[in-house]
N, C-alpha and C positions, 0 to 999 in steps of 0.2 A: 695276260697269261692265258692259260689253257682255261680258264672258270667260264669267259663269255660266252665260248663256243660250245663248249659243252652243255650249258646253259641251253643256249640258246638252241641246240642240237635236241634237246629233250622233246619241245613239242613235234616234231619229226620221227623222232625214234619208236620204234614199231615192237612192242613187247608182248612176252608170249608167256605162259603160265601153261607146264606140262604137272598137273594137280591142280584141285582147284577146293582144296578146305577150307579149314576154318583161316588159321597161319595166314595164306596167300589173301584168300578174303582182305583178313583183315589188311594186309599191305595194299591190297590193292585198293579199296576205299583212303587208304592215306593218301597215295598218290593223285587220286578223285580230286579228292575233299580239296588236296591242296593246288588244282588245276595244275600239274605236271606234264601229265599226258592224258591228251583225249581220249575217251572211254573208247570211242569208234580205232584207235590205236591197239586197244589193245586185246589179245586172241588167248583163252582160254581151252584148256581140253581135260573132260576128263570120262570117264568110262561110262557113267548113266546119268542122265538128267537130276539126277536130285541136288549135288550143290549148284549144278551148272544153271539153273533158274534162277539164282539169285544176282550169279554177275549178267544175266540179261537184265535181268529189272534197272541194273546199273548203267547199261545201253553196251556193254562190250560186246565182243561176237565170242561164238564158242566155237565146239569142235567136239567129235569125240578122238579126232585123229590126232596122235601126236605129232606123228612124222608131219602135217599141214603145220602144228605151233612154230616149228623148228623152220620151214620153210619160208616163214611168212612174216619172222621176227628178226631184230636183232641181238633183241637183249631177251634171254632166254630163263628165268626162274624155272628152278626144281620144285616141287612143293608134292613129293608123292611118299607116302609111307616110305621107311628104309627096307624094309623087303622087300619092295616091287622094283626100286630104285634102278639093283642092276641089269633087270629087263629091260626097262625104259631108254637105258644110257645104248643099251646095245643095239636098241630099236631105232633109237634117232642117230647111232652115231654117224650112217652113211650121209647124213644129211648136214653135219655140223661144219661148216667153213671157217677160214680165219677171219670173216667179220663178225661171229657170232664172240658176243660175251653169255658165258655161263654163270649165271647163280644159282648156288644151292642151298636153300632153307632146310634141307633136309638131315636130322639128327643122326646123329652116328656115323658119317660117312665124309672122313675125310677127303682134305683134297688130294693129298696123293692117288685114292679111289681113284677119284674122280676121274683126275689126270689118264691115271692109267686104262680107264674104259671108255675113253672119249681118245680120239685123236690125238697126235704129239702136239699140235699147233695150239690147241683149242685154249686162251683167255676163259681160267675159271677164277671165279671168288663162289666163300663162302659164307654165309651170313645167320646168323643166328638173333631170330628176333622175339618178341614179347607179345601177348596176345594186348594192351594197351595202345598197341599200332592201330585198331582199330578207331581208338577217337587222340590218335594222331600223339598220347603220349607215352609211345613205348620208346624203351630201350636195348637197344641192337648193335651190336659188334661184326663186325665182319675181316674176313684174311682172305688173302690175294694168292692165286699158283704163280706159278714159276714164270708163265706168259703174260699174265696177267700188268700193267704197265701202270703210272700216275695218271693216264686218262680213265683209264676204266675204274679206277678207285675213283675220281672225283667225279665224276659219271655218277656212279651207285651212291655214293655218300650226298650229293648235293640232288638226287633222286628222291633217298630214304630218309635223312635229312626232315623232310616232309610228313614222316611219321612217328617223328620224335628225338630222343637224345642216338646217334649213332657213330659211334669211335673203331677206327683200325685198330685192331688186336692183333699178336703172334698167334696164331692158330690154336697152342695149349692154352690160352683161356676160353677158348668157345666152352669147353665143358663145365669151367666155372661160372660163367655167364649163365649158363644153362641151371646153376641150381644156386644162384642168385640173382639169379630176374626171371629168367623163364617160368621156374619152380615158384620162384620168389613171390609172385601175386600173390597166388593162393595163402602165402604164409602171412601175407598183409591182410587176405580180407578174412582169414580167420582171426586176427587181431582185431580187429572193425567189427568183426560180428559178438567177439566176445568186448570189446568198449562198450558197445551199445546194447548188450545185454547187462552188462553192471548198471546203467542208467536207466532200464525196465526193470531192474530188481529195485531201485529206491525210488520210483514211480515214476520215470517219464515214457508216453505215450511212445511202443515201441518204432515205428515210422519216423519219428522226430530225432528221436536217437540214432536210426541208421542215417539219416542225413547229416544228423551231428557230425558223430563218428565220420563219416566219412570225408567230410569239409575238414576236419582235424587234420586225418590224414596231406588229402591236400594239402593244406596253410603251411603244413611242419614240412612237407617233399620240398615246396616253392620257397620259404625261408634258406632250406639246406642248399640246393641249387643257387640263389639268387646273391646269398653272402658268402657261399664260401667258404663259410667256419666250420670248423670239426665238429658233428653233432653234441660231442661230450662237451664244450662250449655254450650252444646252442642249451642244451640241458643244464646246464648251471644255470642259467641265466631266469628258466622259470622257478628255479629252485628258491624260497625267500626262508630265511631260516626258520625254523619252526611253523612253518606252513603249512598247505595241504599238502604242496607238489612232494616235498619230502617224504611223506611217512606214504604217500601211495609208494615214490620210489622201492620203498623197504620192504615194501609187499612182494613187487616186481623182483627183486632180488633173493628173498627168502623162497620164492619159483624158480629160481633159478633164470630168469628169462635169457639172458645173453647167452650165456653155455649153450642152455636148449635152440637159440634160433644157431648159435655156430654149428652144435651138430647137425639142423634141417640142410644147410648149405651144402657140409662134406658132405650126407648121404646121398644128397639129390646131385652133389658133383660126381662123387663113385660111381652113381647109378647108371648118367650118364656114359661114364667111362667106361664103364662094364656095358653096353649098349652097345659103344663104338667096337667092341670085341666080337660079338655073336655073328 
């Protein structure tokens, strides 16, 4: 089928980064790390040298020109704040051909935008990724426009693929993605932080604890992944009756814990949504 070639089309394919944050960073060390495409592959730009010294160090080339990313690449990442966004778009659009694929990491800015200030022709996706892309275990969703074809999805998926879990979504979940995974770290390592401070209050060495804590973390994600089972399963199972796991459970619940993380979700998915409006 189309996977070989595709494949095999990657170490060829000539990629360009119009921003170059933290986001892009980190995707672009996945793509690295997991030898995808050669660093000398890939062309970065962004307005002054302060993030752009780091993807040298990485061996990529920069720029500070956008209009040279667009020319020089095929596959095109967005990765610029949403209000500079529709500058950019109007900046590169004379430049944009029908071999050019467009992705946009960029928050709020659908692809209809998109579509509409790029070219009629123009192959966009849009993708929404996790700051864990950086050590290759993020999670990332992305949606296809209207031009956009099953090459260019298995292009991108068997690309990013390389920087973690990454599933085709209908568009209306980018924003809940966004404020259950995007959002969603931060809600974990304040959970991590307050683990391993319960174990500094009954005396373990606080360092020991945040490594604790955190391999927790881990063992419970890679269990939940690897079997399959509904976490509420998975939780019975450490549960022994009159145990410890119990009466902690009852703590957790008298905090209200699940309520309170469902409302971190909605707000940080509204939030988003209300983003995608301004």
């Amino acid at each position: 089928g189309a996977w070989p070639r595709v494949a095999m089309e990657a170490s060829e394919l000539w990629v360009g980064f119009v921003g170059a944050g933290r986001m892009a960073g980190g995707l672009v060390r996945g793509l690295l790390q997991a030898g995808k495409v050669p660093a000398s592959n890939i062309l970065a730009s962004a307005p002054s040298d302060k993030n752009l010294d780091a993807w040298r160090g990485l061996g990529c080339r920069t720029t500070h020109c956008n209009l040279e990313v667009v020319h020089r690449s095929t596959l095109v990442f967005l990765a610029t704040k949403p209000h500079i966004l529709p500058g950019v778009l109007e900046e590169i659009r004379p430049a944009v051909g029908s071999h050019h694929i467009v992705v946009s990491l960029v928050a709020g800015i659908t692809i209809q935008t998109l579509q509409r200030l790029l070219p009629p022709w123009t192959k966009v996706l849009r993708i929404m990724p996790n700051l864990p892309c950086v050590v290759q275990a993020g999670a990332m969703v992305f949606s296809r426009g209207s031009n956009a074809g099953d090459e260019e999805a298995a292009l991108l998926k068997s690309l990013l693929s390389s920087c973690g879990l990454c599933e085709e979504v209908p568009e209306s979940y980018i924003d809940i993605h966004t404020g259950l995974s995007g959002s969603g770290v931060a809600y974990v390592y304040l959970f991590a932080e307050a683990l391993a401070e319960g174990a500094v209050k009954m005396g373990m060495p606080g360092a020991l604890a945040n490594r604790i804590a955190a391999q927790t973390l881990l063992g419970a994600a890679k269990m939940l992944l690897e079997t399959g089972e509904h976490p509420a399963k998975l939780r019975g199972d450490v549960c022994t009756p009159g145990g410890t796991t119990i009466y902690a459970l009852h703590q957790l619940e008298k905090g209200a814990l699940r309520a309170t993380v469902m409302d971190a979700v909605e707000a940080a998915t509204n939030r988003a949504c209300d983003m995608a409006k301004d």
